[in-house]
VEXDREN-2710 file (C-alpha; in Angstrom, 1 decimal):
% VEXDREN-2710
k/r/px/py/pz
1/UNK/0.0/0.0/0.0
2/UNK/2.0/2.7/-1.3
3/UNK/0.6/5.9/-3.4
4/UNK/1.5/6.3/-6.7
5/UNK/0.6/9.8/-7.2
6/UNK/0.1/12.7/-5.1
7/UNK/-3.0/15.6/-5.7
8/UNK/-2.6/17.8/-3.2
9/UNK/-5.2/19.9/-1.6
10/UNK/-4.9/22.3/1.5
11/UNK/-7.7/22.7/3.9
12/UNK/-7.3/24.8/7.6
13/UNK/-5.6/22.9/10.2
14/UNK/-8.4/24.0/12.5
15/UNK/-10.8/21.9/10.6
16/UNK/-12.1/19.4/13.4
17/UNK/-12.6/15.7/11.5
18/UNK/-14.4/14.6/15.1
19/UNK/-17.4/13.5/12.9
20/UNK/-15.7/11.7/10.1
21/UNK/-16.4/8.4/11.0
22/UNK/-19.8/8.9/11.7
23/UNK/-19.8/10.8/7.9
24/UNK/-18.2/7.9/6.1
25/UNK/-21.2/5.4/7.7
26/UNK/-23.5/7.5/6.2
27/UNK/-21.8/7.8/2.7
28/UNK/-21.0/4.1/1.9
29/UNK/-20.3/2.8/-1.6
30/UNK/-24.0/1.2/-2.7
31/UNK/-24.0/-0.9/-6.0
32/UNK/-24.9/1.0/-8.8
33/UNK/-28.5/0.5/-9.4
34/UNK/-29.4/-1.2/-12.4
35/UNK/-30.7/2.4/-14.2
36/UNK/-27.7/4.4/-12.9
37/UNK/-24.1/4.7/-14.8
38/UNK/-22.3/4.8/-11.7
39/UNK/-21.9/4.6/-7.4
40/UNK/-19.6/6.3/-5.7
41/UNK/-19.1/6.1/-1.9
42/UNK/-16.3/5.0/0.9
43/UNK/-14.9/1.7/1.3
44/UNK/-12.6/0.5/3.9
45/UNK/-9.0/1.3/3.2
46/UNK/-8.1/-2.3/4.0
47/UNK/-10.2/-3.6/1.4
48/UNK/-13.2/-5.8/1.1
49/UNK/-14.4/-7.7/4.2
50/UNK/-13.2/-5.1/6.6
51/UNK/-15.9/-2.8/8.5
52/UNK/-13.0/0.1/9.5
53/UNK/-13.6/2.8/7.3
54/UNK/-10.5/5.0/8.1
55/UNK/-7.5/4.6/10.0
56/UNK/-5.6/6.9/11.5
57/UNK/-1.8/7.1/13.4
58/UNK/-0.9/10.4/14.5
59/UNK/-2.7/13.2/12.7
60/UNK/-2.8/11.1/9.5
61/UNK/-6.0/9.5/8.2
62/UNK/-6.2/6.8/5.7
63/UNK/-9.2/7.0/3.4
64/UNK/-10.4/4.9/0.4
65/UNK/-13.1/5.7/-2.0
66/UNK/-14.6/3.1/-3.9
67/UNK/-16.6/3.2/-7.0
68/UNK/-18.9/1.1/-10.0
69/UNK/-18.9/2.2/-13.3
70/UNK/-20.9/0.6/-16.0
71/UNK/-19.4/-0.6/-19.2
72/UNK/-21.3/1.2/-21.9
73/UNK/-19.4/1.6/-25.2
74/UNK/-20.4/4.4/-27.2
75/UNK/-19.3/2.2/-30.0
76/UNK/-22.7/0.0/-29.0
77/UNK/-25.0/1.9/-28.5
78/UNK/-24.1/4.2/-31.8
79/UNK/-24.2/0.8/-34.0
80/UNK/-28.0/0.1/-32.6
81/UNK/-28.9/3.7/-33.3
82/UNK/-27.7/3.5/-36.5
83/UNK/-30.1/0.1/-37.1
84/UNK/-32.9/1.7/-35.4
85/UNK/-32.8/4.6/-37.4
86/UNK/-32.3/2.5/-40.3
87/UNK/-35.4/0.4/-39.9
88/UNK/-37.4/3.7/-39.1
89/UNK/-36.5/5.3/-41.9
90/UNK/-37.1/2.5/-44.3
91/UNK/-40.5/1.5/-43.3
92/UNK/-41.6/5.4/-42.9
93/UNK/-39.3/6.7/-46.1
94/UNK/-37.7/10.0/-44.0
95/UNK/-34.9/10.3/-42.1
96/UNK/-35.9/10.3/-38.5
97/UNK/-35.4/14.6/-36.3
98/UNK/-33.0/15.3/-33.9
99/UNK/-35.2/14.6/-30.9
100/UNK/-36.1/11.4/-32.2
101/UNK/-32.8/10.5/-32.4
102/UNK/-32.2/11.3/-28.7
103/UNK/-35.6/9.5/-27.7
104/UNK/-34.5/6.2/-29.2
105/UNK/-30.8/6.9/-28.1
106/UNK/-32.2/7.0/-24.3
107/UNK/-34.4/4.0/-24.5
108/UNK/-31.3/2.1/-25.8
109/UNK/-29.0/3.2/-23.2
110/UNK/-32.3/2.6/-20.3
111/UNK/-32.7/-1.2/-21.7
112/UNK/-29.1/-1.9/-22.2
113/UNK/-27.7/-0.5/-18.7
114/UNK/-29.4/-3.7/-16.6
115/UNK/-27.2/-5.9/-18.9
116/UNK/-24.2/-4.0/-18.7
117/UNK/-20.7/-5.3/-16.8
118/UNK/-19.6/-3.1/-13.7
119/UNK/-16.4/-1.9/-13.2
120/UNK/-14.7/-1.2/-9.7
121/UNK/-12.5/1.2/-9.2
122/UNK/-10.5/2.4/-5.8
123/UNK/-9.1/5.9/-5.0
124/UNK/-7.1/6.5/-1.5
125/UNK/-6.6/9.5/0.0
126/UNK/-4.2/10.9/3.1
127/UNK/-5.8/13.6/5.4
128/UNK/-2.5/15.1/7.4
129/UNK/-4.2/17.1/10.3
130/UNK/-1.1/18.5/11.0
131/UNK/-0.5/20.2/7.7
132/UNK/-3.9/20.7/6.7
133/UNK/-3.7/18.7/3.4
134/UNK/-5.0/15.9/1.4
135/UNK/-2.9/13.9/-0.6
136/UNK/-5.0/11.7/-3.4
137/UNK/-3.8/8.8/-5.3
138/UNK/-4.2/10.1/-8.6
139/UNK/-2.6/12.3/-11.3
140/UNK/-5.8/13.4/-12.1
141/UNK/-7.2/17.2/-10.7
142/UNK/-10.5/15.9/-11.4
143/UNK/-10.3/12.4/-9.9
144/UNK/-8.9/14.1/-7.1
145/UNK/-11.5/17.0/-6.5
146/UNK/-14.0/14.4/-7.0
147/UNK/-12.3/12.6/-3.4
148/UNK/-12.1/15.7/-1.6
149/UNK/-16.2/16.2/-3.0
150/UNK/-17.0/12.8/-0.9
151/UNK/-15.0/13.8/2.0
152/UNK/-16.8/17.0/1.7
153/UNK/-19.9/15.0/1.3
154/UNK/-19.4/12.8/4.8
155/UNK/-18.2/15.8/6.2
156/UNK/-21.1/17.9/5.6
157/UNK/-18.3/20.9/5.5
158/UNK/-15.0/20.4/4.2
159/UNK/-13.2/23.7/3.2
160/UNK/-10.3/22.3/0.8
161/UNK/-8.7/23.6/-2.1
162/UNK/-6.2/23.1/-4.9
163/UNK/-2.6/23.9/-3.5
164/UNK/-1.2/27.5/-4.7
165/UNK/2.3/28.5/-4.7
166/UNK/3.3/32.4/-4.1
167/UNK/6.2/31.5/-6.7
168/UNK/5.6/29.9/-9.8
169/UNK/6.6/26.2/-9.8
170/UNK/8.5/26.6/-13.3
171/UNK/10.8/29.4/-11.4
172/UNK/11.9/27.1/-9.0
173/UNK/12.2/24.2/-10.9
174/UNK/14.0/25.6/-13.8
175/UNK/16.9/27.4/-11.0
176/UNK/17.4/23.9/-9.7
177/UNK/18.6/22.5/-12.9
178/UNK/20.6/25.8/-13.0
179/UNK/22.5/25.4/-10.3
180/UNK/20.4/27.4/-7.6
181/UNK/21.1/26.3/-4.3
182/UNK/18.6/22.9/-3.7
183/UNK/16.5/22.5/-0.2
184/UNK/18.6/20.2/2.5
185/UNK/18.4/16.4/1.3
186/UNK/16.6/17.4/-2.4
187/UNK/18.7/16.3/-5.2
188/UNK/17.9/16.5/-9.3
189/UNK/16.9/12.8/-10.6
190/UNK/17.5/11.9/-14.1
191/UNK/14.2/13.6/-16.0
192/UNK/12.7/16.8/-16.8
193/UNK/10.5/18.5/-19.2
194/UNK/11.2/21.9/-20.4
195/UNK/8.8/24.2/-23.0
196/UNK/9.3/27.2/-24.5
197/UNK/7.2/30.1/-22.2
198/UNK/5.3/31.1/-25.8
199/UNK/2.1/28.8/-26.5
200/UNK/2.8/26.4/-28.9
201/UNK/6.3/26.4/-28.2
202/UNK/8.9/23.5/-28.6
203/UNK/8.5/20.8/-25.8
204/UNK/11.6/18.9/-24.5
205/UNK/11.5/15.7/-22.4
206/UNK/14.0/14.2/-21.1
207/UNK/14.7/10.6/-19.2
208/UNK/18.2/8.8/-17.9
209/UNK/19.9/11.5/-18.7
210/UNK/22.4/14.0/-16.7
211/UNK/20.5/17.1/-15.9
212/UNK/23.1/19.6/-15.1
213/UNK/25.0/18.9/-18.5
214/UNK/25.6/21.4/-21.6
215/UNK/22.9/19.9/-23.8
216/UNK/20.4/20.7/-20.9
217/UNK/22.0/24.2/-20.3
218/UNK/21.5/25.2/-24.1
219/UNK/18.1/24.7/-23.1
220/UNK/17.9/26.7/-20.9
221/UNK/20.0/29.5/-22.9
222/UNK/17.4/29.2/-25.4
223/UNK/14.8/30.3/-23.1
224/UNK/13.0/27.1/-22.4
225/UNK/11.9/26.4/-18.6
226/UNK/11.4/23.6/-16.8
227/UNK/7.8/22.1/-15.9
228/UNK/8.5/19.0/-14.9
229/UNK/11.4/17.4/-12.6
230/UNK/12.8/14.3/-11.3
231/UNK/13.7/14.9/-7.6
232/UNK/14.8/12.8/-4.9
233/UNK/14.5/13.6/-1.2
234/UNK/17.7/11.8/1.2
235/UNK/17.7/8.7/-0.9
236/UNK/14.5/7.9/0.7
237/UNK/11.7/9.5/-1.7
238/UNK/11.9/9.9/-5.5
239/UNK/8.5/11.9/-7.4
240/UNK/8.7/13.8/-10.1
241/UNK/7.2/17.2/-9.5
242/UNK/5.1/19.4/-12.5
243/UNK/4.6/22.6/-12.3
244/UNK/0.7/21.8/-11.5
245/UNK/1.8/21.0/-8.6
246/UNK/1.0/17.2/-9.0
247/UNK/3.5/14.6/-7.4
248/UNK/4.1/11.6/-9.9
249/UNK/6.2/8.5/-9.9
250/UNK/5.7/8.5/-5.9
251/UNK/8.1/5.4/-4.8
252/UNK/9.8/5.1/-1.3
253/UNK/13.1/4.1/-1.9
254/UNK/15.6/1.3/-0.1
255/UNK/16.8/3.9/2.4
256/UNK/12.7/4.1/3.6
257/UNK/11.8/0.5/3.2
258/UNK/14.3/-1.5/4.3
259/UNK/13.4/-1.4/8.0
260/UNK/10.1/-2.3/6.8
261/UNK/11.0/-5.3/5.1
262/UNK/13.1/-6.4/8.1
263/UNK/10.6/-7.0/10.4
264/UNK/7.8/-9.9/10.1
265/UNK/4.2/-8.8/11.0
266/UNK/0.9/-11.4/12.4
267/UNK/-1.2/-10.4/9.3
268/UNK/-2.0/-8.3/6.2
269/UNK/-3.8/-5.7/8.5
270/UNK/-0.8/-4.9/10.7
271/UNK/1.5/-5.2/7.3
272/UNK/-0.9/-2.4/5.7
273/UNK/-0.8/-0.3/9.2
274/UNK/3.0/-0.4/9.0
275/UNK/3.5/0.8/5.4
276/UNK/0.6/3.5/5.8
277/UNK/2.8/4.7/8.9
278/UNK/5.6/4.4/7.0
279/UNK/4.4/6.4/3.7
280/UNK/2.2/9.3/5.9
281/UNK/5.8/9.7/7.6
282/UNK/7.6/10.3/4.1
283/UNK/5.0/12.1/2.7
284/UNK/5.1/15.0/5.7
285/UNK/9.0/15.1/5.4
286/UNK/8.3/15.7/1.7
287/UNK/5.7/18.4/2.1
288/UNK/7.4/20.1/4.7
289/UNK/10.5/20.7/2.2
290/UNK/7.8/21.3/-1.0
291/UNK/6.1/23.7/1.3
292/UNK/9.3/25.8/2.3
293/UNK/10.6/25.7/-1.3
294/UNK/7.8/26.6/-3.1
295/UNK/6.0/29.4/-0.4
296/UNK/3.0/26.9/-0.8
297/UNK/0.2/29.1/0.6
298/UNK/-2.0/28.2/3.8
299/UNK/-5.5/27.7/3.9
300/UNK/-7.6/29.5/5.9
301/UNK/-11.4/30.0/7.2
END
């Protein structure tokens, strides 16, 4: 149990989360009804047969939000239109109107729903207390606003927001590979992405390669910037961090998991406990440097 990807949200550390349990009870996931496209709702974080909906060590909470799509390819239903209409317009010699088209379009879609596969789908989440911030798995803003909406949901108020920096990410990001002075225990990794500042401009990706080299520097020269970088935090954390502000390519590293791996645990509960403790641990070492770096502004009531 170790995130992948990090969307960050901040949210007061006043915020009292006294009520959360008593939330997530209320917001469970429910199978998606046999009319509906899809459920959303929380699930335990240590997956299916456990009744603990969150878990928390410290001032970190460990949340997972489940969800039930159904399988409904467009390609389907636009192939059984197309007959439908077909047929209509044979037997009554006129191409069928637009709303006609939508009515038999929504009786297709109501009769072929009930038959349709369902697929599950998991998204976890961190809630640090201490820094008032939410960590999503997920690469995905709106995956990740759609978390913090059933938090919100459980929560009845939940006052979170997209992180802001007061510098712009691409500043800070494009002086490390310049030399600028790093943060204690941040070091460059081995890929980067830098674009031109115009729209449309040249893109540049690099991977396995020396950052701080001359082909990189001409880069730079040219006036390209960098919006994505391969970091690594005291040989225990490598990410690479955009300038959205999005942490990708989480991984703990052997200097974080080796004490980890040393130890032999009862079950797969008190295995998942110990990662979880493990990662929230990383991940506020991380933020606290991300934070300080980047003038990554507080939220506030």
């Amino acid at each position: 149990m170790f995130f992948r990807n990090l969307t960050l949200f901040r949210f007061p550390t006043t915020t009292k989360l006294d009520e959360l349990n008593t939330g997530l009870g209320e917001c469970l996931l429910k199978p998606v009804g046999p009319l509906e496209l899809s459920s959303r709702g929380f699930i335990s974080p240590f997956g299916r047969g456990d009744d603990e909906l969150s878990h928390t060590r410290g001032d970190a909470t460990w949340l997972a939000v489940g969800g039930e799509d159904k399988i409904l390819p467009g390609s389907v239903v636009n192939d059984m239109l197309a007959k439908k209409l077909a047929e209509i317009e044979q037997k009554e010699g006129r191409k069928p109107g637009g709303r006609t088209r939508k009515r038999i379009k929504d009786e297709l879609i109501t009769d072929l729903l009930p038959r349709a596969f369902v697929k599950p789908s998991r998204t976890d989440a961190l809630i640090d207390l201490g820094h008032g911030v939410v960590a999503v798995d997920t690469s995905s803003r709106k995956s990740g606003e759609n978390v913090v909406s059933e938090i919100r949901r459980a929560l009845g108020s939940f006052p979170a927001l997209p992180l802001n920096a007061e510098i712009a990410p691409r500043t800070v990001l494009t002086g490390w590979v310049a030399g600028e002075e790093m943060p204690e225990g941040l070091s460059l990794g081995d890929e980067c992405e830098l674009r031109d500042p115009i729209d449309q401009g040249a893109v540049v990706k690099v991977q396995r390669m020396e950052l701080q080299s001359e082909e990189i520097t001409k880069h730079l020269e040219s006036g390209k910037q960098v919006t994505r970088l391969a970091l690594t935090l005291d040989d225990h954390v490598s990410f690479v961090l955009g300038e959205d502000l999005v942490v990708r390519k989480f991984k703990l590293l052997d200097g974080a998991v080796d004490e980890l791996e040393s130890t032999e645990r009862e079950d797969l509960r008190a295995e998942l406990d110990a990662r979880f403790v493990l990662m929230a641990g990383e991940f506020k070492r991380l933020f606290t440097v991300l934070e300080g770096a980047l003038k990554l502004s507080r939220a506030e009531l």
